[in-house]
N, C-alpha and C positions, 0 to 999 in steps of 0.2 A: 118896694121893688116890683118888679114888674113880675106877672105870670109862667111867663114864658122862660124865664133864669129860673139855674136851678135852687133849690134852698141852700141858703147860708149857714157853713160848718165850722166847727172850728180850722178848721185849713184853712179856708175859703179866701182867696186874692181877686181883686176885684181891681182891672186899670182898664182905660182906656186903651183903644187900637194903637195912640199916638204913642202914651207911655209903655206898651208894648214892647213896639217898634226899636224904641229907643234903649230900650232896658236890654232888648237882644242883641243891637247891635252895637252897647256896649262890651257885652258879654262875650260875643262873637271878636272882638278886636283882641281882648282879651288874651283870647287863646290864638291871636295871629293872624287873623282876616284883616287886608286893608279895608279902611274906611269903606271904599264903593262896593266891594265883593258882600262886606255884613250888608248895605245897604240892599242891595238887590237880594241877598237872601231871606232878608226880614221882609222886604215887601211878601214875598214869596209866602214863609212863614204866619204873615198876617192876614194875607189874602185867604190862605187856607182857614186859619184861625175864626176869618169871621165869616166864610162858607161853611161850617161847623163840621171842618175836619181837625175835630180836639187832640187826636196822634199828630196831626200833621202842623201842628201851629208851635206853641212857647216848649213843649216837652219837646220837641225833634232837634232844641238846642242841645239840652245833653247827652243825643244818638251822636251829637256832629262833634261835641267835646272829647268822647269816646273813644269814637271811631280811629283807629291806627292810623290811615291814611291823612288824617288835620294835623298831624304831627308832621308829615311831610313839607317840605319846603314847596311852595306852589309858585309855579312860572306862569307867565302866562302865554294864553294859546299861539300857535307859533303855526304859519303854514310849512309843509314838510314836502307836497306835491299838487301842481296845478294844472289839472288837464283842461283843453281845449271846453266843453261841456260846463 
């Protein structure tokens, strides 16, 4: 294993970016995101993950499983006022 990872625990999971991705936005459909909304959250998610923001990557799925508001029925965005500008 390379230097720069940290040593291997017994926790320790170990995937690729790809099955990452996949495993999230499985998980994210799950709890009710359509297909394209997990899609663009996991990119999101992954991008963070492998910038090595480690809060920000695979654990900030279960802040979003949590959270009160993923329970909510989500519409989507809708214009309400369009000025000139």
């Amino acid at each position: 294993m390379a230097d720069w990872l940290n040593e291997d625990g017994p926790d320790t999971v170990r995937m690729s970016a790809s099955e990452a991705h996949d495993m999230g936005s499985q998980a994210l459909r799950r709890i009710g995101f359509a297909e394209d909304d997990a899609r663009v959250i996991m990119d999101q998610l992954t991008d963070n993950a492998l910038c090595g923001y480690k809060f920000a990557g695979l654990p900030r799925l279960l802040a979003i499983a949590r959270d009160a508001k993923t329970a909510k029925t989500r519409t989507p965005v809708k214009i309400v006022k369009e000025t000139p500008c």
